[in-house]
VEXMIDREN-719140 format. One record per atom (N, C-alpha, C): residue in one letter; x, y, z. Coordinates in pm, whole numbers, plus 50000, padded with zeros to 5 digits. Layout:
# residues N
AXYZ
...
//
This chain:
# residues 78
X176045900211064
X177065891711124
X177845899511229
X177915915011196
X178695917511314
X177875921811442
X176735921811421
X176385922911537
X176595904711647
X176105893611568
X176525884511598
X177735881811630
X178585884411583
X179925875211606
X180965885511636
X182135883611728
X182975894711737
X184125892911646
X184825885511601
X185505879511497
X184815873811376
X185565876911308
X185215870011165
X186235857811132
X186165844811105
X188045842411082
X187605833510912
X188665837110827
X188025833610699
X189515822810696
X188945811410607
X189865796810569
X190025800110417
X191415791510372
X191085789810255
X191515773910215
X190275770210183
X190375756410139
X191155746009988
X191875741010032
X192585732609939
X192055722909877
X190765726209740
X190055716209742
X190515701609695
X191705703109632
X192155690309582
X192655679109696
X193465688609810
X193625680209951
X192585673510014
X191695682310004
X190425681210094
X189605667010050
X189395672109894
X188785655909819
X189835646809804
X190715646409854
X191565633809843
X192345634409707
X191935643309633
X192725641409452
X193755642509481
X194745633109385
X196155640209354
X196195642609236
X197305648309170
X198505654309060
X198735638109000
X199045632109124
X199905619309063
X199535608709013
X199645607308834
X198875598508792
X198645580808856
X199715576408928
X199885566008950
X198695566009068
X198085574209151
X197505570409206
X195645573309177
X195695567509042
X194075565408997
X193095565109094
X193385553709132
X192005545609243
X191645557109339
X192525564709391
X191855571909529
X191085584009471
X191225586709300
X190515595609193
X188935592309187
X189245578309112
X188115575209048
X186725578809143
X186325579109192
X185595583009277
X184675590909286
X185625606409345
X185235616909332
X185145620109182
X186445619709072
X185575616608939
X184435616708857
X183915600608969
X182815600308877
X181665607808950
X181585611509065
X180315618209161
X180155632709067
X181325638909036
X181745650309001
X180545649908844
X181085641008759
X180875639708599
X178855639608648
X178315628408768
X177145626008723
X176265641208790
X177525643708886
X176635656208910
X176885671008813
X177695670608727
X177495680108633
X177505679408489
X177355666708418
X177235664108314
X176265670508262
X174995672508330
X174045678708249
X173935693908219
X174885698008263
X174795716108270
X176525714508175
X177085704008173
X178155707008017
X177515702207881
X176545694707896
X175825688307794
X175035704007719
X174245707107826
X173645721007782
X174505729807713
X175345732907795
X176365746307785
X177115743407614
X177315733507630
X178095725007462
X176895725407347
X175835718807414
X174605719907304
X174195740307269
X174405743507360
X173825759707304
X174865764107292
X176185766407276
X177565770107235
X177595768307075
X177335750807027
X177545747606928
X176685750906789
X175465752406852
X173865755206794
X173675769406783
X174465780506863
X174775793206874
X172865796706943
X172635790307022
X171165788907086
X171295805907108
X170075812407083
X169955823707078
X168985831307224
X168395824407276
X167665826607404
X168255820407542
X169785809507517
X170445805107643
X171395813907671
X171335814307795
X172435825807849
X172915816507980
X174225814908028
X174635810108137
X174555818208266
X174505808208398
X174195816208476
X175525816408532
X176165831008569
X177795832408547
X178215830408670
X177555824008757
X178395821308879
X178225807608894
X177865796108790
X177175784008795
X178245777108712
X177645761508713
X178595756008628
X177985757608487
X176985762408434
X176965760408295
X178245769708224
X178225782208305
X179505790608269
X180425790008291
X181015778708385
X182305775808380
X182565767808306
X181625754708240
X181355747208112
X181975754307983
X181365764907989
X181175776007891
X182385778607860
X183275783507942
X184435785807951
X185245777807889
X185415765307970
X185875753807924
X185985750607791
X184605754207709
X184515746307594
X185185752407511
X185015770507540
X185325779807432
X187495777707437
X187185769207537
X189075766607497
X189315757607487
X188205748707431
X188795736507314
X189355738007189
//
């Protein structure tokens, strides 16, 4: 890159601004949405992560920069 580029300029993104979420419960509808895109695109890697957590699966290992391990995370602080 540095031969490419003479600057570097780094952002830091506000992802909750960015997707439109708020804090504020009253405003559901502009949620639901992203919500549900969110749930169908990672349900299956918390489904996993919960199924080999609970089963103490002995050959699953998360991949730690992925969502099964942030799943992982998640669950172990239920």
């Amino acid at each position: 890159m540095r031969e490419d580029f003479e600057e570097l300029l780094i952002y830091q993104l506000k992802i909750d601004d960015y997707l439109g979420l708020s804090n504020d419960i009253r405003d559901n509808e502009g949620c639901e949405k992203v919500r549900h895109e969110l749930i169908e695109m990672t349900k299956s890697y918390y489904a996993e992560a919960k199924l080999a957590y609970e089963t103490q699966a002995r050959y699953w290992n998360p991949y730690y920069s992925g969502v099964g391990y942030e799943s992982l995370k998640l669950i172990k602080q239920l």
